[in-house]
FIMARPA-87845 format. One record per residue (C-alpha): x, y, z; residue number from 1; residue in one letter. Coordinates in nm, 4 decimals. Example, Ala and Ser with C-alpha at 12.3 -4.5 7.8 and 13.67 -1.06 7.14 Angstrom:
# residues 2
+----------+----------+----------+------+-------+
|        X |        Y |        Z | balo | vexse |
+----------+----------+----------+------+-------+
|   1.2300 |  -0.4500 |   0.7800 |    1 |     A |
|   1.3670 |  -0.1060 |   0.7140 |    2 |     S |
+----------+----------+----------+------+-------+
//
This chain:
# residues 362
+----------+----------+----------+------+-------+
|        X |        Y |        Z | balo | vexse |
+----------+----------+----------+------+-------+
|   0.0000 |   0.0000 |   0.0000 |    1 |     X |
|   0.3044 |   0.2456 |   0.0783 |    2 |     X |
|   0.5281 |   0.1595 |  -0.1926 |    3 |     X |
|   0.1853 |   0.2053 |  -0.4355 |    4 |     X |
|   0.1264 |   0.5358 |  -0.2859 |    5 |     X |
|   0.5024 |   0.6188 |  -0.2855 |    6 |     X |
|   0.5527 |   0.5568 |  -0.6845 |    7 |     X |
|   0.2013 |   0.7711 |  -0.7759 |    8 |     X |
|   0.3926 |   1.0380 |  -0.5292 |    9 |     X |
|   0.7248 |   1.0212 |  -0.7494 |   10 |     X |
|   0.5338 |   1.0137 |  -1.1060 |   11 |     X |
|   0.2942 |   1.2965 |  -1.0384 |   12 |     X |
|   0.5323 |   1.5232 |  -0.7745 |   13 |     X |
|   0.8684 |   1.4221 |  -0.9100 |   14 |     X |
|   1.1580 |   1.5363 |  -0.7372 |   15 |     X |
|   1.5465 |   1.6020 |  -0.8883 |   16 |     X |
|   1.7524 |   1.4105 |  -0.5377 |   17 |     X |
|   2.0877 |   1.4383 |  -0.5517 |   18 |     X |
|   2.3506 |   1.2518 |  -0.4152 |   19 |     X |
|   2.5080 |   1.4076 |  -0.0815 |   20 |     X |
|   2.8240 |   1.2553 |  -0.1549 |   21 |     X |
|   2.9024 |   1.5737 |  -0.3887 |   22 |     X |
|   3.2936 |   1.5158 |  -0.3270 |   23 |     X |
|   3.3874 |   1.1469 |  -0.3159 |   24 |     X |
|   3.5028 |   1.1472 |  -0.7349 |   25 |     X |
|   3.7438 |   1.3729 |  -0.6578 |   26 |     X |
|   4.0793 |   1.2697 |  -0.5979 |   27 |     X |
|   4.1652 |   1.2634 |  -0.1989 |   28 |     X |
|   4.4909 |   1.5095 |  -0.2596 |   29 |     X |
|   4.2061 |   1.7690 |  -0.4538 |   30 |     X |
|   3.9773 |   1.7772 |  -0.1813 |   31 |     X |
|   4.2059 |   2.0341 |   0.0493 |   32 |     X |
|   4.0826 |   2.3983 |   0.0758 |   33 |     X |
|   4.3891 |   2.5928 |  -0.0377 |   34 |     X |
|   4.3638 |   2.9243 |   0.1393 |   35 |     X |
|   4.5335 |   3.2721 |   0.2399 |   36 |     X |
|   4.4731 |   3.5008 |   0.5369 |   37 |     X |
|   4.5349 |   3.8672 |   0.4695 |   38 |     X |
|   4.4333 |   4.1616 |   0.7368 |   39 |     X |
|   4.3326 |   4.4871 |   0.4714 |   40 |     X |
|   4.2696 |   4.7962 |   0.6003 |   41 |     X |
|   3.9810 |   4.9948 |   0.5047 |   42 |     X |
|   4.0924 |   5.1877 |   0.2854 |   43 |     X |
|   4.2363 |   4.9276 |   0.0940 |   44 |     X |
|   3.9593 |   4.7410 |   0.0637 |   45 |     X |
|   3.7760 |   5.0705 |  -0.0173 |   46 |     X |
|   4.0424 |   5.1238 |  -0.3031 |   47 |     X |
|   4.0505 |   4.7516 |  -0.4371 |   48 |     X |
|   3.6481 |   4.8151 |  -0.4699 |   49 |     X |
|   3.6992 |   5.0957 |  -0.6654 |   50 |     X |
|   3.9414 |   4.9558 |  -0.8707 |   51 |     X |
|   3.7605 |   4.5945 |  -0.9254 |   52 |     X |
|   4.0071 |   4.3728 |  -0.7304 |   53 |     X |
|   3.7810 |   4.3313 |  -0.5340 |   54 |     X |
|   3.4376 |   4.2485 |  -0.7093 |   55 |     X |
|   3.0888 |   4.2369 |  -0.4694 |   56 |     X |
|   2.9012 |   3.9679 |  -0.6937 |   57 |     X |
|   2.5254 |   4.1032 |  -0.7648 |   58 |     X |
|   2.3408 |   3.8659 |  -0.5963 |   59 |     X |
|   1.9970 |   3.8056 |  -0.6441 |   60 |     X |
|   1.8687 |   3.9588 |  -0.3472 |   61 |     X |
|   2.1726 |   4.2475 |  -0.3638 |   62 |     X |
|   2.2342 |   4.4849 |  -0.1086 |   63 |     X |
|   1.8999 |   4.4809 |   0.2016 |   64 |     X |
|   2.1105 |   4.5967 |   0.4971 |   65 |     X |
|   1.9355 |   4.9467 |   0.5775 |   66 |     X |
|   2.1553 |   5.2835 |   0.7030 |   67 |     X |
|   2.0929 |   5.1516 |   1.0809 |   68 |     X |
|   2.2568 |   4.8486 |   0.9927 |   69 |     X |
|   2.5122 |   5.0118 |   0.8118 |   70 |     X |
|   2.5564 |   5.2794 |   1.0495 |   71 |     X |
|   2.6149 |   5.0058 |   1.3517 |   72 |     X |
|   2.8818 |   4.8535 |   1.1406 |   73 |     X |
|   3.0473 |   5.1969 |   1.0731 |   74 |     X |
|   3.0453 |   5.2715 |   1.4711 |   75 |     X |
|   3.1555 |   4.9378 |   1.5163 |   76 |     X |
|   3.4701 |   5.0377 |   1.3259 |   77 |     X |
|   3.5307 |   5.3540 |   1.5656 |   78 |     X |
|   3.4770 |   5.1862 |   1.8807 |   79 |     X |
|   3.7172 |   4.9240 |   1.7539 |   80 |     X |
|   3.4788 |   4.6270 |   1.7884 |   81 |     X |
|   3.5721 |   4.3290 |   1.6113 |   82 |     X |
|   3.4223 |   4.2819 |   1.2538 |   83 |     X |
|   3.3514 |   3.9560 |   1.1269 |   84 |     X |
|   3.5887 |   3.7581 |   0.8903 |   85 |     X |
|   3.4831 |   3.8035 |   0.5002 |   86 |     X |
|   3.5706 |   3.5665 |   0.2679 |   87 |     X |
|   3.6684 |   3.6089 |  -0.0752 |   88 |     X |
|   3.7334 |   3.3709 |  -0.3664 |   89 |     X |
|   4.0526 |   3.4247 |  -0.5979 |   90 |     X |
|   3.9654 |   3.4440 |  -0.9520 |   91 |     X |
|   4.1953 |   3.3132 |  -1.2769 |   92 |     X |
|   4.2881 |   3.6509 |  -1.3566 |   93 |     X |
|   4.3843 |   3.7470 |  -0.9618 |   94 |     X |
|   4.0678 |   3.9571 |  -0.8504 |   95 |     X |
|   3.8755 |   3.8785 |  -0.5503 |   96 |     X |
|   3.5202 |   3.7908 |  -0.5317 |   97 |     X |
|   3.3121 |   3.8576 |  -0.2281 |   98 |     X |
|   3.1843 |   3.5306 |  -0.0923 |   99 |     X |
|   3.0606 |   3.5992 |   0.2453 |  100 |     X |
|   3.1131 |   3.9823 |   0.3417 |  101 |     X |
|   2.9160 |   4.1350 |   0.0629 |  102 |     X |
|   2.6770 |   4.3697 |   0.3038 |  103 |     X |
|   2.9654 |   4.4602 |   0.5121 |  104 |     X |
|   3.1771 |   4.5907 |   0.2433 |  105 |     X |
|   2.8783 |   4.7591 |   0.0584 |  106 |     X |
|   2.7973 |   4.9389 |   0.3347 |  107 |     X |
|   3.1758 |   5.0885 |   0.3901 |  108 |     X |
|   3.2028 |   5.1706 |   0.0328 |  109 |     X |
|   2.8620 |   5.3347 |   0.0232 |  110 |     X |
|   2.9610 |   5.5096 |   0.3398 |  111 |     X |
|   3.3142 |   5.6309 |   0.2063 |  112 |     X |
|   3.1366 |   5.7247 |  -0.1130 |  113 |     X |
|   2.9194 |   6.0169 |   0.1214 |  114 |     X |
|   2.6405 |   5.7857 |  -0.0075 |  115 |     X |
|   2.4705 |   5.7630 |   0.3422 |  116 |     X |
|   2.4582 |   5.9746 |   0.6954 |  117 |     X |
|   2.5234 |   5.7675 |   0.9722 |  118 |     X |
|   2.1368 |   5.7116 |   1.2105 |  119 |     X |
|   2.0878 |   5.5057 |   1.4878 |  120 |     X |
|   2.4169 |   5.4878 |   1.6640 |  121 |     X |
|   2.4165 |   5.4070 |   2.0250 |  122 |     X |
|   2.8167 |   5.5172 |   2.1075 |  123 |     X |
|   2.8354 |   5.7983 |   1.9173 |  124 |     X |
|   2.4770 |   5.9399 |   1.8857 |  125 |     X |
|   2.6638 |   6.2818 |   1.8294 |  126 |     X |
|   2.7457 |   6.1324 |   1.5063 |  127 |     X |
|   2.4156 |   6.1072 |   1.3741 |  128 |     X |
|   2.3609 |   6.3030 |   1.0623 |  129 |     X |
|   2.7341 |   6.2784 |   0.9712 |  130 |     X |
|   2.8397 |   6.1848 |   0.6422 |  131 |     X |
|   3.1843 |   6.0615 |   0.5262 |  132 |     X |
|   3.3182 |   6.3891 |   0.4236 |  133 |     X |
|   3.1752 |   6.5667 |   0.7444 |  134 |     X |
|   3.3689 |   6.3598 |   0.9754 |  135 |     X |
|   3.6656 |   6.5179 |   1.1591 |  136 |     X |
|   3.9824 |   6.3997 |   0.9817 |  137 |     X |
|   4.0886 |   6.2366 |   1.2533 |  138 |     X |
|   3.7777 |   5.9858 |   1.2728 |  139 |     X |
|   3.8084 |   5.9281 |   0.9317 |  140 |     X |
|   4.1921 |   5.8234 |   0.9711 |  141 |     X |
|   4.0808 |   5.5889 |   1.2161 |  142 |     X |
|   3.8386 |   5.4420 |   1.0073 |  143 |     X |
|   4.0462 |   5.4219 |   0.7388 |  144 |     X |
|   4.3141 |   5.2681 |   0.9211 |  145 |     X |
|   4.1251 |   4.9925 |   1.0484 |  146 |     X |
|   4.1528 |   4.6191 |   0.9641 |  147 |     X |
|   3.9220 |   4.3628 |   0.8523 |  148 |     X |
|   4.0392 |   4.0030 |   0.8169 |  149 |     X |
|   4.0090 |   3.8395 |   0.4916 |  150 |     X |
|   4.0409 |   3.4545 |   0.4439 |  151 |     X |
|   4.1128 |   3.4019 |   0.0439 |  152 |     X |
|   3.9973 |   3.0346 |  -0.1237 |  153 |     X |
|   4.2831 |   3.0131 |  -0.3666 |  154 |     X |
|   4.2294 |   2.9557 |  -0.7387 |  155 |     X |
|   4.4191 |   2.6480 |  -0.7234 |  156 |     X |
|   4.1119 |   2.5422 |  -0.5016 |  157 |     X |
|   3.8809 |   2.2203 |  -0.6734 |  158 |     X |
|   3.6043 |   2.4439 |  -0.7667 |  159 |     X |
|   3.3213 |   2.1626 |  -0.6388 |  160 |     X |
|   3.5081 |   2.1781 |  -0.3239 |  161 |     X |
|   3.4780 |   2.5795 |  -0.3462 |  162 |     X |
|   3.1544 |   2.5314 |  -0.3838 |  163 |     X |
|   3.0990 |   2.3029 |  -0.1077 |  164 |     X |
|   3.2426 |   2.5859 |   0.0762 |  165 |     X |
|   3.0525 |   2.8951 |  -0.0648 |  166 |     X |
|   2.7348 |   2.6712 |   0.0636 |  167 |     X |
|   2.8182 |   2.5928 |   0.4198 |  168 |     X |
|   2.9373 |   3.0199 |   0.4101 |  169 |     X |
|   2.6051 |   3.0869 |   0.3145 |  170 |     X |
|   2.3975 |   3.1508 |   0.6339 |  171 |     X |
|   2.1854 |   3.4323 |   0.5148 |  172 |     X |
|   1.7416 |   3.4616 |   0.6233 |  173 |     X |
|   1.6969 |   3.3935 |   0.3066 |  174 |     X |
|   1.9541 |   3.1395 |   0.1695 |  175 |     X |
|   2.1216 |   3.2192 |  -0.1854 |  176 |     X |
|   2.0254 |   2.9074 |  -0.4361 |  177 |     X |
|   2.2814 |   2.6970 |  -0.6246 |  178 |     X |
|   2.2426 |   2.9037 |  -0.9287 |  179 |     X |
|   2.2497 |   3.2351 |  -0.7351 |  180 |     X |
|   2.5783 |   3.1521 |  -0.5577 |  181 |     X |
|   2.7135 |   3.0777 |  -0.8867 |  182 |     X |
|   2.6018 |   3.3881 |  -1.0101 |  183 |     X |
|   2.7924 |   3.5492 |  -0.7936 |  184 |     X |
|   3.1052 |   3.3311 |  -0.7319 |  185 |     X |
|   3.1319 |   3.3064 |  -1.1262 |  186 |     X |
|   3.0244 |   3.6467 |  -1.2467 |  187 |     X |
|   3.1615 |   3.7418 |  -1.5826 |  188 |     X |
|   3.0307 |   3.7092 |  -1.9868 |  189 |     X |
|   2.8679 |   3.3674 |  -1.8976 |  190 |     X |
|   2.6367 |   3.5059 |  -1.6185 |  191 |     X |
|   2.5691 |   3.7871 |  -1.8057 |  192 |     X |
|   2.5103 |   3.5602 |  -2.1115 |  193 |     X |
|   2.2151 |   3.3876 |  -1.8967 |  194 |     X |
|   2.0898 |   3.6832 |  -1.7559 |  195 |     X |
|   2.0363 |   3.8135 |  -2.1115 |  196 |     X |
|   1.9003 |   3.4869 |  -2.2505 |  197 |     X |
|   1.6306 |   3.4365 |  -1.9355 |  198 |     X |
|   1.4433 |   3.7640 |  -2.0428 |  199 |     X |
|   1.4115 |   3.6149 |  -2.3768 |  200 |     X |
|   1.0215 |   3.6173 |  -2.4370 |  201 |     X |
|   0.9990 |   3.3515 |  -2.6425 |  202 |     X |
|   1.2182 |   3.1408 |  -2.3334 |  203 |     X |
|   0.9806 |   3.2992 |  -2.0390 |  204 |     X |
|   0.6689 |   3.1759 |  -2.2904 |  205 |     X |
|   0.7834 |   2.8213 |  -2.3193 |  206 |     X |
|   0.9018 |   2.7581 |  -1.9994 |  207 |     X |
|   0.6543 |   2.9425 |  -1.8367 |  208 |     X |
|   0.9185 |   3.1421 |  -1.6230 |  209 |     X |
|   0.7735 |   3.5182 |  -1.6522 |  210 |     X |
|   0.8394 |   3.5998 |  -1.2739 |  211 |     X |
|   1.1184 |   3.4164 |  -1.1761 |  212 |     X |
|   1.2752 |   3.5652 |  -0.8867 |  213 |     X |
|   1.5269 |   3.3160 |  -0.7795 |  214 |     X |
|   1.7364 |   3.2234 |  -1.0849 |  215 |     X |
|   1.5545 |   2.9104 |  -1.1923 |  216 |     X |
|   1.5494 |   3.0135 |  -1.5775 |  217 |     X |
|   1.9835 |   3.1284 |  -1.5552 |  218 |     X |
|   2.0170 |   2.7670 |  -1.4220 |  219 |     X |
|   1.7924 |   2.5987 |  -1.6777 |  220 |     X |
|   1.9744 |   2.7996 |  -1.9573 |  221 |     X |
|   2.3122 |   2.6726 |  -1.8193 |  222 |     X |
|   2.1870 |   2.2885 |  -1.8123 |  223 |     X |
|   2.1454 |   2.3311 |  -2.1141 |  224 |     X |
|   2.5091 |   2.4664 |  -2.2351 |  225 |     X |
|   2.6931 |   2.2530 |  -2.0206 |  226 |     X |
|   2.5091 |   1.9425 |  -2.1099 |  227 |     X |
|   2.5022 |   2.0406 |  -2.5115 |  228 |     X |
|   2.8692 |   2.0264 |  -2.4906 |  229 |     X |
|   2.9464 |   1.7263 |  -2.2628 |  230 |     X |
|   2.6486 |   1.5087 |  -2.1744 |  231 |     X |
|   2.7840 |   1.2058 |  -2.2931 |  232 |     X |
|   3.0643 |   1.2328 |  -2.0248 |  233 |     X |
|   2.7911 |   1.3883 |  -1.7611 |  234 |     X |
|   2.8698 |   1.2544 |  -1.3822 |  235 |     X |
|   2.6590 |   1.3361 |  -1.0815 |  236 |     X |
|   2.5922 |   1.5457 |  -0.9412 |  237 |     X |
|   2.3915 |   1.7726 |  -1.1709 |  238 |     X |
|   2.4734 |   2.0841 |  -0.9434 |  239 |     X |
|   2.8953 |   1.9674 |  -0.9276 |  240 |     X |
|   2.8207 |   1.9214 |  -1.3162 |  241 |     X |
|   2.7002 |   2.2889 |  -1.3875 |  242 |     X |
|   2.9320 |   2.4235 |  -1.1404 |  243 |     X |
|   3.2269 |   2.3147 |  -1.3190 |  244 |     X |
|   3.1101 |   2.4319 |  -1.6366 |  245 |     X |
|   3.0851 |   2.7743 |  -1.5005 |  246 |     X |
|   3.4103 |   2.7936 |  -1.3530 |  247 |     X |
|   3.5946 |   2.6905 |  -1.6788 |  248 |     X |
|   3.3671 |   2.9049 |  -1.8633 |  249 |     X |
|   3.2996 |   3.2121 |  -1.7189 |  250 |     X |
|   3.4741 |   3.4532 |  -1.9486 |  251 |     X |
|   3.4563 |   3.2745 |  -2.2581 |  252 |     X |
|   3.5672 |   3.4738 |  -2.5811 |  253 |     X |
|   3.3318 |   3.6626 |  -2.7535 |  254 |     X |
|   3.2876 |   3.4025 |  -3.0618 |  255 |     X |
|   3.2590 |   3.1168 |  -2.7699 |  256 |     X |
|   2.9958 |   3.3455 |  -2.6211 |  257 |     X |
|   2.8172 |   3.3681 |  -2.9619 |  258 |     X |
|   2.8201 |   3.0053 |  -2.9866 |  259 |     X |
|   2.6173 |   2.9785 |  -2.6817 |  260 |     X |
|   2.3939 |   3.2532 |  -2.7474 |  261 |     X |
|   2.3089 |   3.1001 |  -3.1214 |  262 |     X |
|   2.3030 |   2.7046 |  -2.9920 |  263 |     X |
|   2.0542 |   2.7928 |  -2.7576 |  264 |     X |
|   1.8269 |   3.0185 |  -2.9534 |  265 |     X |
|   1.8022 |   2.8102 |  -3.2431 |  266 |     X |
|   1.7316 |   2.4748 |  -3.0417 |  267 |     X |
|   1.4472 |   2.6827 |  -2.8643 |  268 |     X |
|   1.2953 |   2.8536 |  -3.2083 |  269 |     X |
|   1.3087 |   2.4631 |  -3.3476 |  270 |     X |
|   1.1431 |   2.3324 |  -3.0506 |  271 |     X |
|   0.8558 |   2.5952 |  -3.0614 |  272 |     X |
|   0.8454 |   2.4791 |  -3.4673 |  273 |     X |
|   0.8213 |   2.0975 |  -3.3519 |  274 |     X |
|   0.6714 |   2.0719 |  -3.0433 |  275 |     X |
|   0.4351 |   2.4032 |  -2.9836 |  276 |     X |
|   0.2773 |   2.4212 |  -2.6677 |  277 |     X |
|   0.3583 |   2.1110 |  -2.5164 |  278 |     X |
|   0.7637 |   2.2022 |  -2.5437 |  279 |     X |
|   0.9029 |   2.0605 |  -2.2444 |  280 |     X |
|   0.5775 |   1.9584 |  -2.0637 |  281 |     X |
|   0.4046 |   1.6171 |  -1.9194 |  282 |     X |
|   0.0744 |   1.5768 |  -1.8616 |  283 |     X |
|  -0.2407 |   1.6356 |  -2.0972 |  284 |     X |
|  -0.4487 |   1.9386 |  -2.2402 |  285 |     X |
|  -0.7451 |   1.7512 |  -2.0595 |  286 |     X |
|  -0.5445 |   1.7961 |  -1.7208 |  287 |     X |
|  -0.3097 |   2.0569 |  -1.6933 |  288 |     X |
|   0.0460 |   2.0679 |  -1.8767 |  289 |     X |
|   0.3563 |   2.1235 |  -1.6574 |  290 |     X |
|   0.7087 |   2.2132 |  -1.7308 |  291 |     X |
|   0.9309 |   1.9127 |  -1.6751 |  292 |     X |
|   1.2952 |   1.9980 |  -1.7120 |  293 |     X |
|   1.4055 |   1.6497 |  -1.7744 |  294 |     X |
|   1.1947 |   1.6771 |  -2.0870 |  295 |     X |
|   1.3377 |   2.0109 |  -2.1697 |  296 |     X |
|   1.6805 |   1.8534 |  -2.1398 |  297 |     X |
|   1.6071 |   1.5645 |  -2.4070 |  298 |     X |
|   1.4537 |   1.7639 |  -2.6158 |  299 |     X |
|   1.6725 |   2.0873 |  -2.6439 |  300 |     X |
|   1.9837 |   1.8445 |  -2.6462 |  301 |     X |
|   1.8149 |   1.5877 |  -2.9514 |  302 |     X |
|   1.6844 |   1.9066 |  -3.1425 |  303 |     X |
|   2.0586 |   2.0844 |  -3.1665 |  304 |     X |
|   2.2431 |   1.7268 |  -3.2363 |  305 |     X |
|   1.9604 |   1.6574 |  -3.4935 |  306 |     X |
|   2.0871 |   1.9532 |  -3.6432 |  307 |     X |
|   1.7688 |   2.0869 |  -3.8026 |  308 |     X |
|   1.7159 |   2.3520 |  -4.0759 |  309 |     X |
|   1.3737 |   2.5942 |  -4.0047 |  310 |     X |
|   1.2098 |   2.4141 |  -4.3515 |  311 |     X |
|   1.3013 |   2.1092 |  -4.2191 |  312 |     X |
|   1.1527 |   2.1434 |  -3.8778 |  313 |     X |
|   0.8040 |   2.3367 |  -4.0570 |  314 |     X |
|   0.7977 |   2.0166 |  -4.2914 |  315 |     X |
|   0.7209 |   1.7570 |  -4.0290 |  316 |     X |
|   0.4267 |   1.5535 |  -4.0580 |  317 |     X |
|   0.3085 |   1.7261 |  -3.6712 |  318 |     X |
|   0.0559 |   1.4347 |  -3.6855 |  319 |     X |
|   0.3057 |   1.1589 |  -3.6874 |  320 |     X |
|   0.5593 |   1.3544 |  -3.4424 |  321 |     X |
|   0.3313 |   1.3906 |  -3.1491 |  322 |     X |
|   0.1621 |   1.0329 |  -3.2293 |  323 |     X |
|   0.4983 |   0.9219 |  -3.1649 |  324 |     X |
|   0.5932 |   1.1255 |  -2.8935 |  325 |     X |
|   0.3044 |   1.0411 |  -2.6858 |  326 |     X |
|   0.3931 |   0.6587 |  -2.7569 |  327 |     X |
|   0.7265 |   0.7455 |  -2.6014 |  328 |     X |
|   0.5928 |   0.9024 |  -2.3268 |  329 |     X |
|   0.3808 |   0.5946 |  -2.2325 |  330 |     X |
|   0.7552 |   0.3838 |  -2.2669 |  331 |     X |
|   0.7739 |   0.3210 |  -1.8560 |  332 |     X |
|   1.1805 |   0.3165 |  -1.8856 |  333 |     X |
|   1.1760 |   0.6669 |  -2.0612 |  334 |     X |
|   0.8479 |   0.7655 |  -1.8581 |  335 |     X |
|   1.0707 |   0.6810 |  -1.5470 |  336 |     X |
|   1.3647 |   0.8797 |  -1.6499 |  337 |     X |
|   1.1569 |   1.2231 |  -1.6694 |  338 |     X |
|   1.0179 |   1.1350 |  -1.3733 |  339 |     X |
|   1.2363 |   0.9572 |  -1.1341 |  340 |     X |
|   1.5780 |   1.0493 |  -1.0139 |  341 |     X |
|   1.6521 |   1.2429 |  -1.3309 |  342 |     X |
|   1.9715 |   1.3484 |  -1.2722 |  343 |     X |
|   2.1244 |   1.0076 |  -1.2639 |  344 |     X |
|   2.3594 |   0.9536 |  -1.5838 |  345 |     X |
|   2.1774 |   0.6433 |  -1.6990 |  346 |     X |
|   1.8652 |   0.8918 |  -1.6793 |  347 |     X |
|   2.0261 |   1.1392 |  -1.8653 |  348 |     X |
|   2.1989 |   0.9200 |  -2.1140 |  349 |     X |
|   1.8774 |   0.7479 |  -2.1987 |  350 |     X |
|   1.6332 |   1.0106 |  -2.2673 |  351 |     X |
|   1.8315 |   1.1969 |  -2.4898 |  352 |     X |
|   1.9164 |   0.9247 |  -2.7010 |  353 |     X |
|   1.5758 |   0.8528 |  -2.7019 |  354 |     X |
|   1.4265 |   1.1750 |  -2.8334 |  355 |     X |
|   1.7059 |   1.1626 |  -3.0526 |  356 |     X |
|   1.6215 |   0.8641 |  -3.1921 |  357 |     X |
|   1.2858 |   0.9909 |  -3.2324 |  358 |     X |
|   1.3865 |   1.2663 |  -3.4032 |  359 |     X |
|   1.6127 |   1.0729 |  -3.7127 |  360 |     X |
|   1.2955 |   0.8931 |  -3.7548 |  361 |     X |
|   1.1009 |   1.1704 |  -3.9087 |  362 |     X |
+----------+----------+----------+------+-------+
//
């Protein structure tokens, strides 16, 4: 009775699970943290800002301390109270990338920047009102001249183990997502490259992502560019997977990043051709149709290795496509592998050579 109830569970509410042993295919001497400890002063850090050595990623939720907050942590520097460490991540070409940190160094940028008055202090109340500039020289010396520690993850660093690390770092109310920490720890062309592509109308239509708020669309785009290039050597994790991919690829050249634009364009216009409305969705017209990403992978994958021309996409029988499509569908292995720990690589493996299959047929 539980195992019946169980399975219905899976096929209706299926779930992507992934393995909690992110690390273990990684060779033992890989797996150490490489690391450097350096104690910058404010102004330093105020001047590597300015300068972008040190970068403060635009996370998705971006900068929510308010000028109390802000203003305690400037205080905190006068009264010499101990800040927090911030932790930064070494990128190939030597900048820094806030990790953990980013609403403590915002706020002293801001502050330097005579973006803000200082409110709200409890030490110094006489300092209310006070902006950067208005400070007597001699505070601002001091806060100039104070130190913040700064623990670096090297570049030399596995990046799934940097990752493991950005994750257990990120403590914040309202946790940062996978695809939001990469978005930060990885910021360059790539990013940028999904940010552009997820306000794609044509994308938000299909997918149905109009008001996504947490990066869900970035990440789908990305599944899509790392598996189009590798997915016949695709290991679990799907998240250790991506992650790589967009730490060898996050300033690609701008041909590379044309590539990526045009691949995934084209597979989605040829998908809309072929597939219409039910692009990347289960279910029925009768019920309701739902998104189902390990459909979107088989088909966006089969559609750009099928290599199809716009006449010869709009010159499919649509008849015989979807008859056989919806025979496929009602296959229980290929049924299972939409449906049931998808990111496995046999799941993977098998649906897109599937579709693909499919698709040479017509």
């Amino acid at each position: 009775m539980r195992n019946t109830s169980v399975n219905l569970a899976d096929r209706l509410f299926p779930e992507e699970i992934e393995s909690e042993e992110k690390i273990l295919n990684i060779p033992p001497e890989q797996r150490r943290l490489n690391t450097e400890t350096y104690d910058f002063t404010v102004s330093t850090i105020n001047s590597y800002i300015d300068d972008e050595h040190i970068q403060i990623p635009k996370f998705q939720r971006g900068y929510v301390w308010n000028r109390a907050q802000a203003s305690r942590l400037i205080e905190s520097l006068i009264i010499q109270c101990p800040i927090p460490v911030v932790y930064l991540s070494q990128n190939s070409d030597e900048t820094l990338a806030v990790i953990d940190g980013n609403q403590r160094l915002n706020s002293i940028h801001l502050f330097m920047r005579n973006e803000f008055p200082l409110q709200g202090l409890t030490a110094y109340p006489e300092l209310d009102g006070f902006f950067y500039e208005d400070l007597d020289p001699r505070f601002r010396r001091h806060i100039s001249n104070r130190t913040i520690r700064c623990i670096v993850i090297l570049k030399d660093t596995h990046p799934q183990i940097k990752f493991d690390v950005f994750e257990r770092l990120n403590t914040g109310s309202v946790k940062l997502n996978a695809q939001e920490l990469r978005h930060g720890v990885y910021h360059g062309k790539l990013m940028n490259l999904l940010s552009e592509l997820a306000k794609d109308k044509r994308w938000q239509q299909m997918s149905g992502l109009k008001r996504d708020k947490r990066m869900k669309s970035e990440e789908l785009i990305l599944r899509f560019l790392a598996l189009s290039k590798n997915w016949r050597k695709y290991e679990k994790p799907l998240s250790g997977f991506l992650t790589q991919f967009a730490d060898e690829n996050a300033n690609p050249s701008d041909s590379t990043l044309n590539e990526y634009r045009e691949s995934f364009q084209e597979a989605l216009s040829t998908c809309d051709i072929l597939f219409a409305s039910q692009a990347f969705k289960t279910g029925s017209k009768s019920t309701k149709l739902k998104f189902n990403a390990a459909l979107y992978d088989a088909q966006m994958i089969s559609v750009m290795e099928r290599d199809f021309t716009r006449e010869d996409a709009e010159s499919i029988n649509k008849k015989d496509l979807f008859k056989d499509i919806a025979l496929l569908m009602k296959d229980e292995t290929f049924n299972r592998h939409i449906s049931q720990a998808t990111t496995d690589r046999n799941a993977i493996h098998h649906r897109i050579k599937e579709f693909l299959k499919l698709l040479k047929s017509h």
